[in-house]
C-alpha positions in Angstrom: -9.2 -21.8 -0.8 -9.5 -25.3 -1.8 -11.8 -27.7 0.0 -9.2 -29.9 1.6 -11.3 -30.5 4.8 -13.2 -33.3 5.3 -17.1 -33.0 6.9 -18.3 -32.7 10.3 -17.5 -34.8 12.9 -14.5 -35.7 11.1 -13.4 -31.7 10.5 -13.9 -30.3 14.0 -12.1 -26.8 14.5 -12.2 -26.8 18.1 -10.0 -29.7 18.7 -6.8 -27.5 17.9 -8.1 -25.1 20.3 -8.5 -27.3 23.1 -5.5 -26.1 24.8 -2.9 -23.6 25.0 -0.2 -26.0 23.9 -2.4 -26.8 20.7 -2.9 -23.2 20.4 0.7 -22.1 20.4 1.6 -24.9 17.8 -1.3 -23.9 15.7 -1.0 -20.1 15.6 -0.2 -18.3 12.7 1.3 -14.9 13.4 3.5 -13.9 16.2 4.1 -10.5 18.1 7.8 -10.0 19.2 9.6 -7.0 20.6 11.4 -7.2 17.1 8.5 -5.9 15.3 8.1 -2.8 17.0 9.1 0.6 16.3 8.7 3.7 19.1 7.7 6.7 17.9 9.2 9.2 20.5 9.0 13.4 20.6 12.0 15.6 21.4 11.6 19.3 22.8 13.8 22.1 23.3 15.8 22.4 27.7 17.3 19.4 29.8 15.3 17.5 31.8 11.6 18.9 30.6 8.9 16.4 30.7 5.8 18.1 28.9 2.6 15.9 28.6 0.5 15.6 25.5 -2.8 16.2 26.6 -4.2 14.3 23.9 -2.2 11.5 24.5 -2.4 10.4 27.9 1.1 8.9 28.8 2.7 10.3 25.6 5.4 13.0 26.7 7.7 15.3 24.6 11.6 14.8 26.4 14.4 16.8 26.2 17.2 15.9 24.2 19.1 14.3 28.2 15.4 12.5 28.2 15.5 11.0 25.7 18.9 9.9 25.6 17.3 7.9 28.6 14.4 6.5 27.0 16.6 5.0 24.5 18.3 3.4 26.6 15.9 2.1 28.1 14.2 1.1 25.0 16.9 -0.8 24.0 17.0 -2.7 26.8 13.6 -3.6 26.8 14.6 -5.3 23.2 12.8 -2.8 21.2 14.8 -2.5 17.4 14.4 1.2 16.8 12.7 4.4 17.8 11.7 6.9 15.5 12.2 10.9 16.2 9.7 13.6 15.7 10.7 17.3 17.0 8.6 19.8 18.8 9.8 23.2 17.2 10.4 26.6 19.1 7.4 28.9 16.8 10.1 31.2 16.7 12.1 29.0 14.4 9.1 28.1 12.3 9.4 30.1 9.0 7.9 30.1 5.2 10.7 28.4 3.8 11.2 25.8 6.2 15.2 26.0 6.9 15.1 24.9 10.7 14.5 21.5 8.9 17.7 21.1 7.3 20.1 22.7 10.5 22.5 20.5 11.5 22.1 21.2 15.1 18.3 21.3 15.0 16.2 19.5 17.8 16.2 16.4 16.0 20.3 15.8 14.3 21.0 16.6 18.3 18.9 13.8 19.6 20.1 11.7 16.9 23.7 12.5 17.8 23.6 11.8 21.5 21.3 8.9 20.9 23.8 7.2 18.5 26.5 8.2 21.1 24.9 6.8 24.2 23.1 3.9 22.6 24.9 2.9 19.3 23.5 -0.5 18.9 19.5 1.3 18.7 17.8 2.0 15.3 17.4 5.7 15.1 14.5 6.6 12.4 13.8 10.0 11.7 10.5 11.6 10.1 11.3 14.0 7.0 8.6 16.6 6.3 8.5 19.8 7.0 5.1 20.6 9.2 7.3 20.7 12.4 9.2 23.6 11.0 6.3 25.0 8.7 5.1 28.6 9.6 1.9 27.6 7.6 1.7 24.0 9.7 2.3 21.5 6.2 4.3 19.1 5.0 5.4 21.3 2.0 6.6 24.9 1.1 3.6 27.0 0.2 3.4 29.3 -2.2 0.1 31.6 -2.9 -1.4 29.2 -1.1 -0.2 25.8 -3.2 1.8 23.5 -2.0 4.7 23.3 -4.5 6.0 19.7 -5.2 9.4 20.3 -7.0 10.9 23.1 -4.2 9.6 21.0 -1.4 11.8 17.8 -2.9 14.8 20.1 -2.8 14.0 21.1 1.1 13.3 17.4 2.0 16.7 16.1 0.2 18.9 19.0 2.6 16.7 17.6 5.6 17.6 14.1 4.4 21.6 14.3 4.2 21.5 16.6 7.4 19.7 14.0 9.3 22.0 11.1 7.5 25.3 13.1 8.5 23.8 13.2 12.2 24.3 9.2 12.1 20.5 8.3 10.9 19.9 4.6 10.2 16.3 5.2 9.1 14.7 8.1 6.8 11.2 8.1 7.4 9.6 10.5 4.4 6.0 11.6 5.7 5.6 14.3 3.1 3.9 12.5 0.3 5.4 14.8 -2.6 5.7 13.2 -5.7 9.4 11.7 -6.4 11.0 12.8 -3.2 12.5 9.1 -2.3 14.7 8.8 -6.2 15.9 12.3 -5.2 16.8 10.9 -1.7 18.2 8.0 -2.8 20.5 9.5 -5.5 21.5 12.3 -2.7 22.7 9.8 -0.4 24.6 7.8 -2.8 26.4 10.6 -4.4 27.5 11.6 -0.9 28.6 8.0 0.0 25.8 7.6 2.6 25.1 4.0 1.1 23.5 2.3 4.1 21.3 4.9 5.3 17.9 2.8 4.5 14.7 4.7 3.5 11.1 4.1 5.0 8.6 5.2 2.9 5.5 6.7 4.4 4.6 5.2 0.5 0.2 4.8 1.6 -0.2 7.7 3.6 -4.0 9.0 3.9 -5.7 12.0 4.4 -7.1 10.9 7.3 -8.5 12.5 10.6 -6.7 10.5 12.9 -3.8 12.2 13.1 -4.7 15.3 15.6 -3.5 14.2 18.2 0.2 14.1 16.9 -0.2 17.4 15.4 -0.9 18.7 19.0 2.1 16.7 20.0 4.4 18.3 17.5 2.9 21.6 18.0 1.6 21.7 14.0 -2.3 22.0 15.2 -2.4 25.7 15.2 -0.2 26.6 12.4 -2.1 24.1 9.9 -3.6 26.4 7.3 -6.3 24.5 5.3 -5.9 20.5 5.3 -3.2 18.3 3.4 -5.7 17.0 1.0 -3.9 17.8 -2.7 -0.8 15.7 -1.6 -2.0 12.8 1.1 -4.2 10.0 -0.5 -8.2 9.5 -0.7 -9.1 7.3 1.9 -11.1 6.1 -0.4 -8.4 5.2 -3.0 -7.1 2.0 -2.5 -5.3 1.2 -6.3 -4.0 4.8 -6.1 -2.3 3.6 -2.6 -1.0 0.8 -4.4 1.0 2.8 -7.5 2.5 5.4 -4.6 3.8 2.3 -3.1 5.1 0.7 -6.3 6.8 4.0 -7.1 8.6 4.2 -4.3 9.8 0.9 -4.6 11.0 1.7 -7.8 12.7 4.7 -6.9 14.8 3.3 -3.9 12.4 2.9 -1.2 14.0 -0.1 1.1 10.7 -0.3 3.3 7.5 0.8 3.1 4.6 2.0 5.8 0.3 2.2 5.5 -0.9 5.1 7.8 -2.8 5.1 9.6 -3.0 1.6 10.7 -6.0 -0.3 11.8 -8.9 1.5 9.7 -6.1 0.6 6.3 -5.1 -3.5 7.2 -6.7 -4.1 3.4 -4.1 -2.1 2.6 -1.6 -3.6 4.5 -2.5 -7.0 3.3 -2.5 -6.3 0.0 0.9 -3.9 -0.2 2.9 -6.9 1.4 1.5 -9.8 -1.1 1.5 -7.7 -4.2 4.8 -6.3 -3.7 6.8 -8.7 -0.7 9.0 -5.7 0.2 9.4 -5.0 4.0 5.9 -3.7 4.9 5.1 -1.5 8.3 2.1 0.2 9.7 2.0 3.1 11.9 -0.6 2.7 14.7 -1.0 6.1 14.6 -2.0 9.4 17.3 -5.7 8.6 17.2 -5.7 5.0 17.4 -3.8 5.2 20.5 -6.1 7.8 21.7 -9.0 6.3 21.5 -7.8 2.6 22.8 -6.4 4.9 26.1 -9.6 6.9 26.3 -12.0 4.1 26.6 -9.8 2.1 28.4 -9.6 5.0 31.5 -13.6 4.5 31.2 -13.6 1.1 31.7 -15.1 0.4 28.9 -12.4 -2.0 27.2 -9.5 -4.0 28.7 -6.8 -1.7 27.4 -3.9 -4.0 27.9 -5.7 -7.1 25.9 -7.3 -4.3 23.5 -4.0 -3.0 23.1 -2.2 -6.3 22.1 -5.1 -7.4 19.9 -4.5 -4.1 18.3 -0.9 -5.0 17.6 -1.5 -8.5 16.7 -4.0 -7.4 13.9 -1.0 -5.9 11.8 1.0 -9.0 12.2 -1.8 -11.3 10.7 -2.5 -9.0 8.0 1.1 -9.0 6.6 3.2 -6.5 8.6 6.8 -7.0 9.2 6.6 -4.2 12.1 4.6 -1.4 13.2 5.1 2.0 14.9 3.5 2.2 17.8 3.2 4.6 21.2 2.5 1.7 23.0 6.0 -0.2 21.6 7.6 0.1 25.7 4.8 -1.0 27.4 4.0 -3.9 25.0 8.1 -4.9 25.3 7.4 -5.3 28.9 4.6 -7.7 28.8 6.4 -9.5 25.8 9.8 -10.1 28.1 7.3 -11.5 31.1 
């Protein structure tokens, strides 16, 4: 940075703090209702509310439900919400072909979402842990999880999801060239606006439990997801995932988790100035909500600091459980 400042007294820092007005003209990120994203889950009956116990507030809706929390998403201002389906075990199989049924949990919610609320993003995740007998994002065979067969499953799940009136495809599997086979399956089938989210810098990390409880994948997860999510410890390798995507028709691209990866975040949206997101994920919520029901932090100022922390470091959005609650305090 170059030194443009001139000395103390003459440089004094404070003086644009003074105030709130100075403050507000001064700041240099924002936090809108237009950056956030609600990840919501969908479960099987009509009118079932079923709490996640590992994320206090968080509840899994039936389809009707969640018809209603869009709508009331929406009007809070909120852009999008992003699907995630709580599978029946029974349908949970080997080969994973729950995923691509057109009248699976999620193409329903879709459906009646777009139908009741047309003017709502709808973002869906594509992987195929919720519908997995063995719990992971990919087919497994003799124990391996096979890249090139996965691609295949993930592309049906793709153009199932797009023919249920998706606006976002958000691909959490991490296999290797799954978005250039998206993209060139929903061109060839004329499903040219259908935008793509890359999960493109997704770690191995342990802060997703919580979600896997919420999408029922805990207890089927055989082994971890180590040979296809990213070293936390590998940040350049984060950064070719990402530019491959890009190259292969990613339209957006995420960092999960959130928090523990803003480097990443930072450095994603200079280096490569494509719409960047972050997923505050299952964890980070947890743990904000746990100590905060301890009185231990201010959970509503913790909370928007939280949120404010991916705008500074270069996000143009993040995904976030607390996206309603945040909307309310944003509209006053």
């Amino acid at each position: 940075m170059p030194a443009n400042q001139g000395p103390f007294p003459r440089t004094r820092f404070r003086r644009t703090r003074a105030s709130a007005a100075l403050r507000n003209l001064t700041r240099e990120a924002e936090l809108s209702v237009n950056d956030l994203i609600w990840p919501v889950f969908v479960c099987a009956g009509r009118g079932e509310r079923q709490p996640v116990a590992s994320m206090p507030g968080v509840e899994r809706l039936s389809v009707d439900l969640l018809v209603e929390a869009a709508r009331r998403a929406h009007g809070l201002g909120i852009p999008a919400i992003c699907i995630f389906p709580y599978t029946d075990p029974s349908l949970k199989t080997e080969l994973c072909e729950e995923a691509w049924n057109p009248d699976n949990l999620s193409n329903q919610a879709i459906r009646e979402i777009r139908d009741a609320v047309p003017d709502i993003a709808i973002m869906t995740d594509i992987a195929l842990d919720p519908y997995n007998a063995n719990g992971h994002d990919g087919i497994v065979r003799d124990g391996i999880i096979v890249n090139d067969e996965t691609v295949e499953a993930l592309v049906k799940m793709a153009l199932a999801q797009a023919e249920a009136g998706a606006d976002i495809l958000g691909p959490s599997d991490m296999m290797d060239s799954r978005i250039g086979a998206m993209r060139d399956a929903l061109e060839a089938e004329g499903h040219v606006n259908v935008t793509i989210m890359s999960y493109a810098a997704k770690f191995a990390s342990s802060y997703y439990g919580p979600f896997r409880d919420a999408v029922g994948a805990s207890g089927a997860l055989k082994g971890d997801k180590k040979t296809y999510q990213i070293d936390p410890m590998n940040r350049q390798e984060a950064l070719r995932c990402v530019e491959r995507d890009l190259s292969e028709g990613a339209d957006m691209v995420m960092v999960k988790p959130g928090m523990p990866y803003l480097d990443l975040c930072r450095e994603v949206k200079d280096r490569f100035g494509a719409p960047t997101y972050a997923y505050q994920v299952s964890g980070e919520y947890a743990m904000i909500e746990a100590a905060a029901a301890n009185g231990w932090i201010d959970g509503e100022k913790v909370m928007l600091e939280s949120l404010m922390s991916f705008r500074r470091a270069g996000c143009d959005g993040v995904l976030t459980y607390f996206a309603p609650r945040v909307a309310q305090i944003l509209n006053g």
